[in-house]
C-alpha positions as a Markdown table, in Angstrom:
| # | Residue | x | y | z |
|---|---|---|---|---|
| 1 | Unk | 0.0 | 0.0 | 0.0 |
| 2 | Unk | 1.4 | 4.0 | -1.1 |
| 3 | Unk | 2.5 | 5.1 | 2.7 |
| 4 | Unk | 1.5 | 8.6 | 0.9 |
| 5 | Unk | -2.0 | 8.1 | 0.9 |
| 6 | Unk | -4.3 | 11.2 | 2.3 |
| 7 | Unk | -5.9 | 10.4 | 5.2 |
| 8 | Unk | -9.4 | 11.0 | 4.2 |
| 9 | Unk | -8.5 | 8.0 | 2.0 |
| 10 | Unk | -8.0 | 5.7 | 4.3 |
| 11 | Unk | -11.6 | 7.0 | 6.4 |
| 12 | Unk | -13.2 | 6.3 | 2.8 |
| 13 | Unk | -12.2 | 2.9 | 2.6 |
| 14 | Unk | -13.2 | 1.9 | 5.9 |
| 15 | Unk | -17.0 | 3.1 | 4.9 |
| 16 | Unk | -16.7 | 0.9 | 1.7 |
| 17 | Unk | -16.5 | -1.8 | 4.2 |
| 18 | Unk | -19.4 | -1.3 | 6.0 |
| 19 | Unk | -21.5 | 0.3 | 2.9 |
| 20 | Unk | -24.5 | -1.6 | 1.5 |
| 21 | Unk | -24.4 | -3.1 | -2.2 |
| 22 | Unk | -26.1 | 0.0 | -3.5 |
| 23 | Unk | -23.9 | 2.8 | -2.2 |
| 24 | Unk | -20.2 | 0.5 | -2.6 |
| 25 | Unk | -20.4 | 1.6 | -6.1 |
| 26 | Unk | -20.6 | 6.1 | -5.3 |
| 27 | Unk | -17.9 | 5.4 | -2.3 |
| 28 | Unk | -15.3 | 3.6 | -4.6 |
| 29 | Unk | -15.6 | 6.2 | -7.2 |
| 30 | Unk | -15.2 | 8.7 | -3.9 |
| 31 | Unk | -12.1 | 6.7 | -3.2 |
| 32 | Unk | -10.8 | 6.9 | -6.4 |
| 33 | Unk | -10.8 | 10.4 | -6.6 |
| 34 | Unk | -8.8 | 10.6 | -3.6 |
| 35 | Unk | -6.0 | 8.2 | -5.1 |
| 36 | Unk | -3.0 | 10.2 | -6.5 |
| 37 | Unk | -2.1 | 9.5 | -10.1 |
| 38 | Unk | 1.3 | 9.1 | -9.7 |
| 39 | Unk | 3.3 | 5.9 | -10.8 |
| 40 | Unk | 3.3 | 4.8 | -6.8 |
| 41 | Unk | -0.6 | 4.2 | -7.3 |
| 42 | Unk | -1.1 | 2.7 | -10.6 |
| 43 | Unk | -1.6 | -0.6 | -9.3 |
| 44 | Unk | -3.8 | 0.4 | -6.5 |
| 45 | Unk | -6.2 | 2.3 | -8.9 |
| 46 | Unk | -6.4 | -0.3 | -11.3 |
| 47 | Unk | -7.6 | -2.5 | -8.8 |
| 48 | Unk | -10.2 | 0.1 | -8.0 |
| 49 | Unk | -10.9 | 0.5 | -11.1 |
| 50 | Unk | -11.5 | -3.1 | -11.5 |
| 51 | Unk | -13.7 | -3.6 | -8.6 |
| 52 | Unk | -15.6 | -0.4 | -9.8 |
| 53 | Unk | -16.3 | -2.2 | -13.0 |
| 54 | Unk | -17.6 | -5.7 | -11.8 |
| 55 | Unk | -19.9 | -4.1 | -9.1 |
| 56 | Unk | -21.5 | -2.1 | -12.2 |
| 57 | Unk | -21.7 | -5.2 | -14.2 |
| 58 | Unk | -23.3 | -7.0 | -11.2 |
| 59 | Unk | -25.9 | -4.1 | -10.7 |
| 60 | Unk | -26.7 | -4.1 | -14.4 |
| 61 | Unk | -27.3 | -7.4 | -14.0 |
| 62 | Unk | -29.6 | -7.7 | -11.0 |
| 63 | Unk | -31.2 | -4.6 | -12.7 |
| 64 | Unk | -32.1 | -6.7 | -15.5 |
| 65 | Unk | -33.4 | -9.7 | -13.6 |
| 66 | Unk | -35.5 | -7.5 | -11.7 |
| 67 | Unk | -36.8 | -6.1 | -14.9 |
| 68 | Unk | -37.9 | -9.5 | -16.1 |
| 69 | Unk | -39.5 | -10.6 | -13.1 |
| 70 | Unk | -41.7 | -7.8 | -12.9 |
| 71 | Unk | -42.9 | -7.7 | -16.4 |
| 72 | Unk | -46.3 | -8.9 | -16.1 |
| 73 | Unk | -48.2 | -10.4 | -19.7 |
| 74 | Unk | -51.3 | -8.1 | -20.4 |
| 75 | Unk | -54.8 | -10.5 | -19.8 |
| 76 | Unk | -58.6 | -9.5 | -20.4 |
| 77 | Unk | -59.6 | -6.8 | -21.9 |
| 78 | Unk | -57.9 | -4.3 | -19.7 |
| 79 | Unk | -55.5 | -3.7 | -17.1 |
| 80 | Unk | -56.5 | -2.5 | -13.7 |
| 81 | Unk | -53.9 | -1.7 | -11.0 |
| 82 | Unk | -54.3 | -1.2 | -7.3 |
| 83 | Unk | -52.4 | 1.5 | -5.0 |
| 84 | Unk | -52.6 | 2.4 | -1.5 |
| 85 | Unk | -51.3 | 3.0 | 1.8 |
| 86 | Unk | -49.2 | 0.2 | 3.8 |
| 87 | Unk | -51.8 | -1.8 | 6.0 |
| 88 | Unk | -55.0 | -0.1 | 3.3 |
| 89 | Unk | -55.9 | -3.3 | 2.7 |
| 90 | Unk | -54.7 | -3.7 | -0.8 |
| 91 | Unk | -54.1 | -8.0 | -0.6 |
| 92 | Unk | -57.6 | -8.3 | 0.9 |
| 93 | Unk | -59.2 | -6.6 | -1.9 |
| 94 | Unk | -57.9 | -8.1 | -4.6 |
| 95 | Unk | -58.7 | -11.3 | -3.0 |
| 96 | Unk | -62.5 | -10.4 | -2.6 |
| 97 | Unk | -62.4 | -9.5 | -6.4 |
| 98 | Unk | -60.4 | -12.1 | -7.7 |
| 99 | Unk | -59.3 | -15.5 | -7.6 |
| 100 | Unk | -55.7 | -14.6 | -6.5 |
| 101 | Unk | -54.5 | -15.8 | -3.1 |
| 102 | Unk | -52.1 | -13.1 | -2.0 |
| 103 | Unk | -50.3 | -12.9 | 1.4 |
| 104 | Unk | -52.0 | -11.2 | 4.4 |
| 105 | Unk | -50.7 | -10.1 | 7.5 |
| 106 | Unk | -51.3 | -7.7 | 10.2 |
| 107 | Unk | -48.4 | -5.7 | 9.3 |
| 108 | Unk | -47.5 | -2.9 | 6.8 |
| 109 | Unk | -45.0 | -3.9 | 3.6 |
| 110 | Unk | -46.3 | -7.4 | 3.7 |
| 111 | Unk | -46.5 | -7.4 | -0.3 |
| 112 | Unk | -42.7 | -7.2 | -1.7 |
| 113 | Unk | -43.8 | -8.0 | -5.3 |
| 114 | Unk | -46.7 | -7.6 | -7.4 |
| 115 | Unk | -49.9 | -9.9 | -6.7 |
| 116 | Unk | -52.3 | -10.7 | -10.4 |
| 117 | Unk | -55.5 | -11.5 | -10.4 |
| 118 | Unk | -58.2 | -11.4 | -12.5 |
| 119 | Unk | -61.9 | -10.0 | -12.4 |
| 120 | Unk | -64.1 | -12.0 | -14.3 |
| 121 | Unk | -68.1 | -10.7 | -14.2 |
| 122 | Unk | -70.5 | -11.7 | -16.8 |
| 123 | Unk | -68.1 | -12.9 | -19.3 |
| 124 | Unk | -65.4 | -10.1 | -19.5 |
| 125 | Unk | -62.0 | -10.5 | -17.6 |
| 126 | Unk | -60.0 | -7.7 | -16.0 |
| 127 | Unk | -56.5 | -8.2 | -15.3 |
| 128 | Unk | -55.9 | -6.4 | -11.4 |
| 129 | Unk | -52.3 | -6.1 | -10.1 |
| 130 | Unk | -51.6 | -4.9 | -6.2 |
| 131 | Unk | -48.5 | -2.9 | -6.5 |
| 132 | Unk | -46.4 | -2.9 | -3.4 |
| 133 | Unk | -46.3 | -0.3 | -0.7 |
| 134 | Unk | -42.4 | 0.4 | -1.3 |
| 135 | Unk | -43.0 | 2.4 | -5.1 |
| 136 | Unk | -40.0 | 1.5 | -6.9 |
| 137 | Unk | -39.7 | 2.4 | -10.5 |
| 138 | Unk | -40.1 | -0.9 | -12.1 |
| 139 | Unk | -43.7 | -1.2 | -9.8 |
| 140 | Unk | -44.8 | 2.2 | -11.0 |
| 141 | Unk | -43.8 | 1.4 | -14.7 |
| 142 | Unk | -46.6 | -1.2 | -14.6 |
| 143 | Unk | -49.3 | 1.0 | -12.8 |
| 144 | Unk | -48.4 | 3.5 | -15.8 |
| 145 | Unk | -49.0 | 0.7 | -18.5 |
| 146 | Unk | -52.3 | 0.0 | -16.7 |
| 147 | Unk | -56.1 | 1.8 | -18.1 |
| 148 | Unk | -57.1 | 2.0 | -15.1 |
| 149 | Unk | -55.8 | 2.8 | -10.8 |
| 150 | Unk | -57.4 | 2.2 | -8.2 |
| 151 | Unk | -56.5 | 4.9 | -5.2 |
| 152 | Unk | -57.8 | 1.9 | -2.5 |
| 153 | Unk | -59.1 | 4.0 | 0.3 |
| 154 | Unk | -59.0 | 1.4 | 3.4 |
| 155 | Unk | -61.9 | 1.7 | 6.3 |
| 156 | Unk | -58.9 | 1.9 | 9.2 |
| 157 | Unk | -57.7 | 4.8 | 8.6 |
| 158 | Unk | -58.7 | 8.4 | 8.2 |
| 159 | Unk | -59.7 | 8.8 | 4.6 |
| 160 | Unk | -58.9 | 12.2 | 3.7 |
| 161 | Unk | -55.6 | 11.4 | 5.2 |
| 162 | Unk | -55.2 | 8.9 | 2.3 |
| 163 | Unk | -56.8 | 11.0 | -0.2 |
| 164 | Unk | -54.2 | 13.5 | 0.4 |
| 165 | Unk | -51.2 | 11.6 | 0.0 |
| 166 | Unk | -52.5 | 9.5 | -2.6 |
| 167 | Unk | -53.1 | 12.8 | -4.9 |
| 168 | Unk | -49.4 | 13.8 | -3.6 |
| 169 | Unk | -48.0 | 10.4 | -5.1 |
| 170 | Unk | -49.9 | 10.9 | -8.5 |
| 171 | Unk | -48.6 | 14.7 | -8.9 |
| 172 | Unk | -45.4 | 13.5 | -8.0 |
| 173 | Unk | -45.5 | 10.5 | -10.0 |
| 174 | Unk | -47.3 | 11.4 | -12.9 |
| 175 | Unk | -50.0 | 8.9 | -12.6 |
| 176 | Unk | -52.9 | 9.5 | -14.5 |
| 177 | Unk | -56.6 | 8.0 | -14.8 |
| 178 | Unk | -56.4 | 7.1 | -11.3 |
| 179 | Unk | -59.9 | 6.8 | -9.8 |
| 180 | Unk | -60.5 | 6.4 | -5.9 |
| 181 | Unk | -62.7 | 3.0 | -4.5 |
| 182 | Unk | -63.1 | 2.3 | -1.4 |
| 183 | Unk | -62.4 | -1.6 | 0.2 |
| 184 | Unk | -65.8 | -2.1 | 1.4 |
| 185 | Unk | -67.2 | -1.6 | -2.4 |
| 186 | Unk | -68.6 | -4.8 | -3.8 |
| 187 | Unk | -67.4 | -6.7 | -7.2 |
| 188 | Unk | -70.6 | -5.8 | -8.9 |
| 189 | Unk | -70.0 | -2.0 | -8.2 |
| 190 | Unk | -66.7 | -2.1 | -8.7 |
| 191 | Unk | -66.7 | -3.8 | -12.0 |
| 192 | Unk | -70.0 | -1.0 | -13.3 |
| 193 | Unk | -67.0 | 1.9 | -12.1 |
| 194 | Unk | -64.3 | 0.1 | -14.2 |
| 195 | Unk | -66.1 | -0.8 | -17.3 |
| 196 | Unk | -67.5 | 2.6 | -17.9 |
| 197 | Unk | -64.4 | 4.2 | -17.3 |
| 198 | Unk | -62.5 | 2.2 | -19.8 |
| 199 | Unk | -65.8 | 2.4 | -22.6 |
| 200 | Unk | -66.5 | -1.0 | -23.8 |
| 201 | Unk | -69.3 | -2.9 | -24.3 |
| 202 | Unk | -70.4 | -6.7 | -24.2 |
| 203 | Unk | -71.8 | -8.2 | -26.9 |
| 204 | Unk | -72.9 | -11.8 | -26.9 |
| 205 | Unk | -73.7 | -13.5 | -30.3 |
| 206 | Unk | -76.1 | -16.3 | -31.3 |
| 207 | Unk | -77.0 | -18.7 | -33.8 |
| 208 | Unk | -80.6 | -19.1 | -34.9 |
| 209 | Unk | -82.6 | -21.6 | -33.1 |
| 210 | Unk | -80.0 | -21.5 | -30.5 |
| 211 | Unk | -78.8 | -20.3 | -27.1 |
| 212 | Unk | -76.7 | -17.2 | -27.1 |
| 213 | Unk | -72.6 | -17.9 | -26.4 |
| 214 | Unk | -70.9 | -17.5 | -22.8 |
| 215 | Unk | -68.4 | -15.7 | -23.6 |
| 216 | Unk | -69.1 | -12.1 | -25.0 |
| 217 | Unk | -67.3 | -10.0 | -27.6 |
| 218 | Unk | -65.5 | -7.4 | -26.1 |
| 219 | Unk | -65.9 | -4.3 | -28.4 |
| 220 | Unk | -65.3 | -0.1 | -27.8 |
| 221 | Unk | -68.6 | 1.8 | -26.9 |
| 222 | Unk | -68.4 | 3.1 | -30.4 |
| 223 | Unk | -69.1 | -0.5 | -32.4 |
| 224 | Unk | -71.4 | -1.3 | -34.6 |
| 225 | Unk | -73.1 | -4.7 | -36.3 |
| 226 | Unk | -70.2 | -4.3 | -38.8 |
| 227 | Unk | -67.8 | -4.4 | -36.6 |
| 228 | Unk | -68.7 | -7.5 | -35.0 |
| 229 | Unk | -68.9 | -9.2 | -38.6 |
| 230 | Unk | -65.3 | -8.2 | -38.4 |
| 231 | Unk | -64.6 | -9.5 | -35.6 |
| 232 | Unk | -66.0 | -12.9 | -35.7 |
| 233 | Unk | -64.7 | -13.7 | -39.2 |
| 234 | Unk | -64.3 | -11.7 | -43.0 |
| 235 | Unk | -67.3 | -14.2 | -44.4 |
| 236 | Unk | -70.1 | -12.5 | -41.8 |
| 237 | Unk | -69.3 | -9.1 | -43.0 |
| 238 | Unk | -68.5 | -9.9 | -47.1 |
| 239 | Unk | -72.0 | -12.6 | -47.4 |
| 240 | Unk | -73.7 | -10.7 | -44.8 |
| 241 | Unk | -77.4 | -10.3 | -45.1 |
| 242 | Unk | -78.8 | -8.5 | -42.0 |
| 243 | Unk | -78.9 | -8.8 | -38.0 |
| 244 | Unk | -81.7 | -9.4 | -35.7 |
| 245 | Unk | -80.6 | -7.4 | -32.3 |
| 246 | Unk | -82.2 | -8.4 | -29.0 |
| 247 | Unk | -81.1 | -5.8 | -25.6 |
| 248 | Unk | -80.8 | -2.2 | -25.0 |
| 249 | Unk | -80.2 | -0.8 | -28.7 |
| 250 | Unk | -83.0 | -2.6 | -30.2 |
| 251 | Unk | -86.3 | -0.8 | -30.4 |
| 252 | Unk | -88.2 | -4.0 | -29.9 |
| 253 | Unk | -87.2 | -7.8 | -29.4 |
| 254 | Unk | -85.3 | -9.1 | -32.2 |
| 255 | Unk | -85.3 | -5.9 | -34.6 |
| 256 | Unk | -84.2 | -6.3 | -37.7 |
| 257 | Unk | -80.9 | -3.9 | -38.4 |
| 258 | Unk | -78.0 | -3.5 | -40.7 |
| 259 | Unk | -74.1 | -3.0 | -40.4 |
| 260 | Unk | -74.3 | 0.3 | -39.5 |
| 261 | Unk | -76.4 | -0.1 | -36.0 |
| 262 | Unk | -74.8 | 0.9 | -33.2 |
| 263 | Unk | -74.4 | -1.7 | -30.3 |
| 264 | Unk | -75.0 | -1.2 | -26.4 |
| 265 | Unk | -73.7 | -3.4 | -23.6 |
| 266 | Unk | -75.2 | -6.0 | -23.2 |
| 267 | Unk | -76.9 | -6.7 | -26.7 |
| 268 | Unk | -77.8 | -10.2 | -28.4 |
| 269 | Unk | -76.5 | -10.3 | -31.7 |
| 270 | Unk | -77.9 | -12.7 | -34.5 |
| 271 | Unk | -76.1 | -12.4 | -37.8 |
| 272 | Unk | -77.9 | -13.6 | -41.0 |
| 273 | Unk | -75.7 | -14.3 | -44.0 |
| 274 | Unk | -76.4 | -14.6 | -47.9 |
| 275 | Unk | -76.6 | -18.0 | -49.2 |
C-alpha cells in the first residue's frame, strides 16, 4: 500500500467496508478520486478500477433480472392496478375481487412483489395487479401501463388522510386516470366503475334456433353490427345479409338492423348471411 496516501482516504475505505451493495459503487468512485495518479498508485487504482467495474456489471445485472421478473403479460380486456397506503388493505381486496391468493398479515409492507389476479363478471375479464407499498420504478412502470388505478381508500384509517397523499403520489408521480374506491365496495359496483371508465361494451352473439354464447365479444362503446362481422370472421361481413338485435339498442325484441347499427352493452347479436 502507497504510505502517501491522504488520510481521508483511508476513512473512505473503511465506509466501503461497511456500505451496502447499492452505495459501494458512489464510495469507490469517492475513493478513487482521492487516489493520487502518480506511478506509486497505478496498481492500486487499477484494482479500484476493476472492482468499480464488476460491481456495475453486477448491478446491471440484477437490474435486468429485476426487470424480467416484474414484467407482467397483459390479460382480459384491460389492465386494472391497485395503489394504496401500507396496512390499506390492498391483498384483501384483490382477494375479494379475484381468484388470487395473496399474502395477508397484520403488518404494513407485507407485499414485496406484485400480486395478479383477475376480475371476471358476466363474461369479461380484467387483469388487477396490487402494486407494493415500497414504489420503486419498475412497480410504477406497470401502474403507468395500466387503463385504469385504483386509489384503495382502506376503512382503518382516516380517509382524507389517504386522499391527500394518494393525490401527492400521483402529482409527483405522474400517474394518470387514477380513480378512488373504497375496500368495502362490492365486485358488482366495482366492476360497473371500471367498465365505464374504460368504454367498452359486451356483446354476446347467437345462432338461430339457438342459445346465445358465454363468452361475449368485447368491443369499444363506439361499435357497430359491422364491426362484429369483423370481428368474428371476414365471411359475416363480405355474405352478410342482415342482424336481428335483441337488448338495449333494439327498439323491440329481435329488430331487424344493418351494419351500421350501433351496439349497447349488453346486446344479443344474431347475424344472418347470404346463401
Amino acid at each position: 500500500m502507497p504510505a502517501n496516501l491522504p488520510p481521508e482516504w483511508y476513512a473512505k475505505k473503511e465506509e466501503i467496508e461497511s456500505a451496502t451493495e447499492k452505495d459501494k459503487i458512489k464510495k469507490i468512485q469517492e475513493l478513487l478520486s482521492l487516489t493520487p495518479t502518480h506511478k506509486g498508485c497505478e496498481k492500486l487504482r487499477a484494482q479500484l478500477k476493476k472492482k468499480l467495474a464488476e460491481l456495475k456489471k453486477e448491478q446491471k445485472k440484477r437490474s435486468s433480472v429485476s426487470r424480467k421478473s416484474l414484467s407482467i403479460p397483459k390479460e382480459g380486456c384491460a389492465r386494472v392496478s391497485i395503489i394504496g397506503l401500507p396496512n390499506s388493505g390492498k391483498s384483501t381486496f384483490l382477494k375479494k375481487m379475484t381468484s388470487a391468493d395473496p399474502k395477508i398479515k397484520s403488518y404494513p409492507y407485507t407485499t414485496t412483489k406484485p400480486e395478479v389476479g383477475m376480475l371476471d363478471f358476466d363474461g369479461a375479464q380484467i387483469q388487477m395487479i396490487e402494486i407494493p407499498s415500497i414504489h420503486t420504478k419498475e412497480v410504477l412502470s406497470i401502474a403507468k401501463s395500466s387503463e385504469i388505478i385504483l386509489f384503495l381508500i382502506g376503512e382503518n384509517m382516516d380517509k382524507n388522510y389517504q386522499k391527500r397523499l394518494l393525490q401527492q403520489l400521483a402529482k409527483k408521480e405522474s400517474l394518470s386516470n387514477f380513480m378512488f374506491v373504497h375496500s368495502s365496495i362490492s365486485k358488482e359496483e366495482l366492476f360497473k366503475k371500471i367498465w365505464s371508465r374504460l368504454g367498452l361494451i359486451r356483446v354476446h352473439t347467437k345462432e338461430s334456433g339457438k342459445k346465445k354464447t358465454d363468452k361475449p365479444v368485447i368491443l369499444d362503446e363506439k361499435a357497430t353490427v359491422e364491426d362484429v362481422c369483423k370481428r368474428l370472421h371476414k365471411d359475416f361481413f363480405r355474405y352478410f345479409k342482415f342482424a336481428k338485435i335483441s337488448g338495449p339498442s333494439a327498439k323491440f325484441n329481435w329488430e331487424r338492423v344493418g351494419l351500421e347499427h350501433k351496439l349497447k352493452d349488453g346486446d344479443i347479436v344474431e347475424i344472418h348471411m347470404r346463401k
